[in-house]
Structures are given as structure tokens and as C-alpha cells.
Phi, psi and omega in degrees: 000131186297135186276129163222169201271122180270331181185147202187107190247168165241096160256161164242140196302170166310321206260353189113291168300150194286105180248145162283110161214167195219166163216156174256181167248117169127182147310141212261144188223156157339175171211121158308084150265125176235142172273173172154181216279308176286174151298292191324105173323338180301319192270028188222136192258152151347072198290291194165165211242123192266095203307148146001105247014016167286124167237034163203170183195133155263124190264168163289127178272170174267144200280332163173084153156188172255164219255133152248152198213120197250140184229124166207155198280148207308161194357052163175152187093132192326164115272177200230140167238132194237160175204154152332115170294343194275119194275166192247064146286171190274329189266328182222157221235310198272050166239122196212147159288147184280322213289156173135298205288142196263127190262190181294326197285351202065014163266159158288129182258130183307124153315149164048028202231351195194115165269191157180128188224172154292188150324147179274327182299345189274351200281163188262176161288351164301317175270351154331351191253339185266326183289330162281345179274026185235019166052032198283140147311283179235132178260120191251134175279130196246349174294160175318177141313275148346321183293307184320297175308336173275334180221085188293157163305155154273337172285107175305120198229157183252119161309112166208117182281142135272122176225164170278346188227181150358152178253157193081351177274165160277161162295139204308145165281119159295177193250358165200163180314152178303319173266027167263346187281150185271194182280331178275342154287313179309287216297350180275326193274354154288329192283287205310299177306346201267311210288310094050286184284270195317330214249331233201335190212061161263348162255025154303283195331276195306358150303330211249329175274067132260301248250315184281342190284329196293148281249297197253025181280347203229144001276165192207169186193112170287114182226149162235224168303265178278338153096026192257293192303252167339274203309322182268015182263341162304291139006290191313279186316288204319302160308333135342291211290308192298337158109025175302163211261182174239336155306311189286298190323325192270336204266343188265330146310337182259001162335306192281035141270344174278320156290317187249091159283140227288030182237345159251007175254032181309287177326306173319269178338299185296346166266336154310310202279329179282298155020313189102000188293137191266146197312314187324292172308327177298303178336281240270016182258335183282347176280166175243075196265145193278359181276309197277000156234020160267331174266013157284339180280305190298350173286316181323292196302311206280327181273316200247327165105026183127161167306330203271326193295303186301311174303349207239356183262255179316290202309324206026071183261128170283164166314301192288323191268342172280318163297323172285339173294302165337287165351281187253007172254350164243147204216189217264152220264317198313000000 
């Protein structure tokens, strides 16, 4: 049985550096590690050769930009490629790459090519040097107007609103006062908005995968506020649509408690609570529970009969642009 790399995740460390770490399949053999600027292995030099039952490694992080790290076992066998998902800007904490995840299909969805982010307005003039080095085409903004207007992109941005209800209704009458509501009533009024946003904005959505299918869509990077809500129902299909796992889809969603965490959410909180919303529930609308966006997805399946139904249904995504999407966001694992 061929020895192969089963999974080689990155994080970067406090100090900067970078740690690796992998598992194999197989007989356990040395391991090849390389670094470089890109996806593309070519572009990647020799780190270094790991004896036989080591599954991490620290590497040197990069200095202004981001670390690619191809991990494959010695002189024989795939390698597998990894990066931070998180790109390191300074101004904003939620911006990560989609790329990575291994699909039903045996393919890989292509590094550096689809973002999901917070808001934008936070970035710095520092990271503006990093945010051109990530060559994006299109930005799609998932916020309201008002949002827009109070807190502009720095950035040329495409306006496409995603919402949970009707356009023009008020927000649903809760079923008791706001400061009566628990941690788990926040986390119910997320499962509602998610079932909501799929249901109220499919032909957002498929505009917005049209948009990625198309000649010049890529690379691109989809935002709202926190880059929780909106932006991960967004996140979600896609990686559906690409033929991604519902484990995985759900293990990326729930990233942004690692990432945008509640020392970047004060502002937010505090306008739940000046609201009248009880700390509790504000707790649980800022979390990322992972059951409220499996039951949105399982609503999907139980209403449209699959992701495909839905794109090619609600969405009105043609056929042929759901294909092409496949196409070029997923690739051969090597």
C-alpha cells in the first residue's frame, strides 16, 4: 500500500512561526517538507526531511505575505498542500481562505482562489500591500446599504444584499421580551436566520456563484459584518456545491469562534444589549453553533432534494455555470 499524506493542517504561531502538522495512510516512511510563496509546488523550496514518526514541524513564517507548506512522504507519493486559512492581516482578524478541502470526488478546492470575510473597512494602510498581493477580481459585499454607508469597503466592491426575510418586512416578533431571551434562544434565532437567508436570498446567492463561474470571477472574496452569519451561509453551499463533506463544511464554519473572537466583537454586543437583548442571548447570537448551520443545510436537502436542485432551482444558477464553477475551483489533490 502506497505510504500518503491523509491531512497537513498550518497554523501560525505568536512568535510568527509557522507549525505543521500531518497524518499518514500507510506504512509510516521520513516525510518532505516545503515551503513557498503560492499554491503551486514549484514554487516551493526544501525545509526539510522528517524522520519517521515525527508529525510536526516548525517552520520560519513569512514576512509580508502569505506561507505555503506542500508536505509528502520521501521520495515517493502526492504531496498534499497547506496554508494558514487565515490571511494575516492586522486590521481585521476574519478573513480566510476556502481552498484546501478535499472533495467527494478526489479532488482538492484550489488555494487562494475564494475568500470569506468580515467587513473590510477595518483594514489598514499596512494591509492594503498584502490585500493586492491576493490578486482578487471581485469583491462581493453581503451587507445591508446602511451598513455599507456607515462603514465603507476601502476597496471597489460589488453591493449584493443577502437577508433572511422578505425584502421590505420587519424582523420576526420574538416569542417573549428580549431580555428574556437565553443563550440558546440567541443560538435559535441563528438556526432561523440561516433557514431564512437560504429561502429569502437564493437568487442572490446564485448571482453571486455565477459571478465566481464567470471568465474574470476569480479570485474573489465574499463579506458581510463578522464574516459569521451572512458570509457563512454563503461559505456553506459553496463548499456543498463543490462536492465538500458536511463535517468539513460545518468544521469551516465554526472557524470564526477561532478567529473573529469576542474581544473583536465588543461593538456588536453592545448594540445587542443597547437593543434590550439579554447578555445571554447576545452571547449565543455571536457564537458559532455548529447544529444551526447543519440545520440549515438539512432544511435545504429536506425542501430542494440536494445543493444541486437548489442552485439550478431557487438559485437559478444555469446548469453549465454550476459546472464550470466545479471546474475551475476544484483541482487534481497533488
Amino acid at each position: 500500500m502506497q505510504t500518503t499524506v491523509a491531512r497537513a493542517e498550518v497554523d501560525t504561531q505568536a512568535d510568527g512561526r509557522v507549525l505543521v502538522r500531518w497524518e499518514l495512510e500507510g506504512t509510516p516512511v521520513p516525510v518532505d517538507v516545503a515551503i513557498g510563496p503560492t499554491p503551486d509546488r514549484s514554487d516551493h523550496t526544501h525545509a526539510a526531511t522528517v524522520p519517521v514518526g515525527q508529525t510536526s514541524l516548525l517552520v520560519s513564517g513569512s514576512r509580508d505575505g502569505r506561507l505555503f507548506v506542500s508536505v509528502s512522504p520521501h521520495g515517493t507519493g502526492p504531496a498534499v498542500v497547506a496554508a494558514d486559512r487565515r490571511v494575516p492581516f492586522e486590521g481585521i482578524q476574519n478573513f480566510r481562505d476556502i481552498g484546501g478541502y478535499p472533495t467527494r470526488a478526489g479532488t482538492v478546492v484550489r488555494w487562494g482562489q475564494v475568500f470569506r470575510a468580515e467587513a473590510l473597512h477595518g483594514l489598514s494602510p499596512n494591509d492594503l500591500a498584502l490585500y493586492e498581493r491576493l490578486g482578487l477580481r471581485a469583491v462581493y459585499d453581503l451587507r445591508g446599504e446602511l451598513e455599507r454607508e456607515e462603514r465603507p469597503n476601502p476597496v471597489p466592491s460589488r453591493p449584493l444584499t443577502i437577508t433572511g426575510r422578505p425584502p421590505g418586512t420587519e424582523p420576526t416578533t420574538l416569542p417573549v421580551a428580549a431580555e428574556q431571551l437565553t443563550t440558546a434562544d440567541g443560538e435559535q434565532l441563528l438556526a432561523e436566520m440561516y433557514v431564512g437567508l437560504l429561502e429569502h436570498s437564493a437568487t442572490q446567492l446564485g448571482e453571486l456563484y455565477t459571478g465566481l463561474a464567470g471568465c474574470d470571477g476569480l479570485p474573489a472574496v465574499f463579506h458581510c459584518h463578522g464574516g459569521k452569519d451572512r458570509t457563512g451561509i454563503v461559505a456553506a453551499l459553496l463548499l456543498e456545491a463543490l462536492g465538500v463533506e458536511r463535517k468539513v463544511v460545518l468544521d469551516d464554519y465554526e472557524l470564526t469562534s477561532r478567529y473573529r473572537r469576542r474581544e473583536h466583537q465588543e461593538s456588536t454586543y453592545g448594540r445587542l444589549i443597547q437593543s434590550g437583548m439579554a447578555p445571554e442571548a447576545a452571547a449565543g447570537v455571536l457564537s458559532a453553533p455548529r447544529w444551526a448551520m447543519a440545520r440549515a443545510l438539512d432544511d435545504l436537502d429536506d425542501r430542494h432534494g440536494g445543493v444541486d436542485a437548489y442552485l439550478t432551482g431557487p438559485a437559478r444558477m444555469a446548469p453549465a455555470d454550476l459546472r464550470t464553477l466545479r471546474e475551475r475551483l476544484a483541482g487534481p489533490a497533488t
